[in-house]
C-alpha positions in Angstrom: -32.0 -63.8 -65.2 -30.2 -66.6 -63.7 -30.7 -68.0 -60.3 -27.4 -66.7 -59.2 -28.4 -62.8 -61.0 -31.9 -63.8 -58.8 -30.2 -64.2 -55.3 -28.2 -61.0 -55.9 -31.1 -59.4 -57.0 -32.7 -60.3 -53.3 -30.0 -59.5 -51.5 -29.9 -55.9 -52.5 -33.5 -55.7 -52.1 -32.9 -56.9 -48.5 -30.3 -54.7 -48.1 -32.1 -51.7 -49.2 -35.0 -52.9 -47.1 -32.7 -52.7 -43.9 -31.8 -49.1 -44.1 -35.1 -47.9 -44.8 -35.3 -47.8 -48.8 -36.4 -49.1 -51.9 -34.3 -50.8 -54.6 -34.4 -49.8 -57.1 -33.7 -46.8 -56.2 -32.8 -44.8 -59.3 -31.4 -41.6 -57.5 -29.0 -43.1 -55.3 -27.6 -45.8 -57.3 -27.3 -43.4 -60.6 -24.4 -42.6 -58.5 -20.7 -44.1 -59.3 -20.5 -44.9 -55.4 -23.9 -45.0 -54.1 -22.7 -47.4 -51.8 -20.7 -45.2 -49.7 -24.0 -42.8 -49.6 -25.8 -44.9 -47.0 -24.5 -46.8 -43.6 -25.3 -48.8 -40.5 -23.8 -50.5 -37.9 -21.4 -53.5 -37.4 -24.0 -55.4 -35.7 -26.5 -54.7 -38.7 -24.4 -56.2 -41.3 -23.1 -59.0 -39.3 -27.5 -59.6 -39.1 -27.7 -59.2 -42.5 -25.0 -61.3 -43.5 -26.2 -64.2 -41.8 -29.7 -64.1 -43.3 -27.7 -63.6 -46.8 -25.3 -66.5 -46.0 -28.8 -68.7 -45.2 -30.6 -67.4 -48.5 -27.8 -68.5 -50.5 -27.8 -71.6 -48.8 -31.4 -72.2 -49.3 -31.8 -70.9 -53.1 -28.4 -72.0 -54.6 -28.1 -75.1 -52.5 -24.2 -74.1 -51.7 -22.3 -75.5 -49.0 -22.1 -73.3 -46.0 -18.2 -72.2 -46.8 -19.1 -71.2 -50.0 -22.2 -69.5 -49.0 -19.9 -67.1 -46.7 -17.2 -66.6 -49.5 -19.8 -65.9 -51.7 -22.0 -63.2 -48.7 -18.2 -61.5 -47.8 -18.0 -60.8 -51.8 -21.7 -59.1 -51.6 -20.6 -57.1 -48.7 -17.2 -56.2 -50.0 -18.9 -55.3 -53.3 -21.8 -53.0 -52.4 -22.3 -53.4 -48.9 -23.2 -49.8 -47.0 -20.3 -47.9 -45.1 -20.1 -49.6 -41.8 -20.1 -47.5 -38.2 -18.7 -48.9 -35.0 -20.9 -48.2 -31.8 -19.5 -45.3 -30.7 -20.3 -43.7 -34.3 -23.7 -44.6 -34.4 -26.5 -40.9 -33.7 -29.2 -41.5 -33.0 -32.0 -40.2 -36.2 -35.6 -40.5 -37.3 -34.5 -41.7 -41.1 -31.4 -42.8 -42.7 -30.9 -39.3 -44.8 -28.6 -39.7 -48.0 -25.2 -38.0 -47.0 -22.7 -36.5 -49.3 -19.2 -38.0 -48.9 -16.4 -36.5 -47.0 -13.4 -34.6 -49.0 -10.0 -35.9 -48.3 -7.7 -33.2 -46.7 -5.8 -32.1 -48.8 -1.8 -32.1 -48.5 0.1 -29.1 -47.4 3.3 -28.7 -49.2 6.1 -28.7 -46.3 8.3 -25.7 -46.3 11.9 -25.7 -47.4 14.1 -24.5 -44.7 15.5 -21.0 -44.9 19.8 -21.1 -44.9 20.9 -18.3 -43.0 23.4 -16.5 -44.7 27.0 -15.4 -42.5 29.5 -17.7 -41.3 30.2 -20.8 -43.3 
């Protein structure tokens, strides 16, 4: 494993650590989007991605503005769902949720023509 596969590696494990898991975690990332399963807040990522941004910086040697391309890309990749405050319940333990269905479309009705004077 390279350094690079390393500092990813970490970060997730950080990550995971956050939220109140384990990574690995077999049964949530078997899933094809496990990381829409799990969230937290704005203000918890924004923590998170300044430690990430400062462990890249201290284990890759990168410059800072690389450092924070490189953290955004981690966050855009497999960062959790984020909530804004007035989202956020209050709970015990981060529970694994199901995603939401889309509605699904109606079909909009084609006007009824009245038959009589044309």
């Amino acid at each position: 494993m390279n350094t690079q596969e390393s500092v990813t590696e970490e970060g997730l494990v950080e990550m995971f650590r956050r939220v109140g898991r384990t990574y690995p975690d077999p049964k949530l990332t078997k899933l094809r989007d496990w990381y829409t399963r799990v969230s937290w807040t704005e203000a918890d990522q924004e923590d998170f991605r300044k430690w990430l941004v400062a462990h890249i910086r201290k284990k890759l040697r990168w410059k800072k503005k690389l450092a924070e391309n490189s953290a955004s890309w981690f966050l855009l990749m497999w960062g959790w769902t984020t909530l804004s405050a007035k989202q956020v319940k209050p709970t015990k333990s981060t529970k694994l949720t199901k995603p939401t269905k889309p509605a699904r479309a109606t079909k909009a009705k084609k006007p009824v023509k009245k038959k009589g004077r044309g």
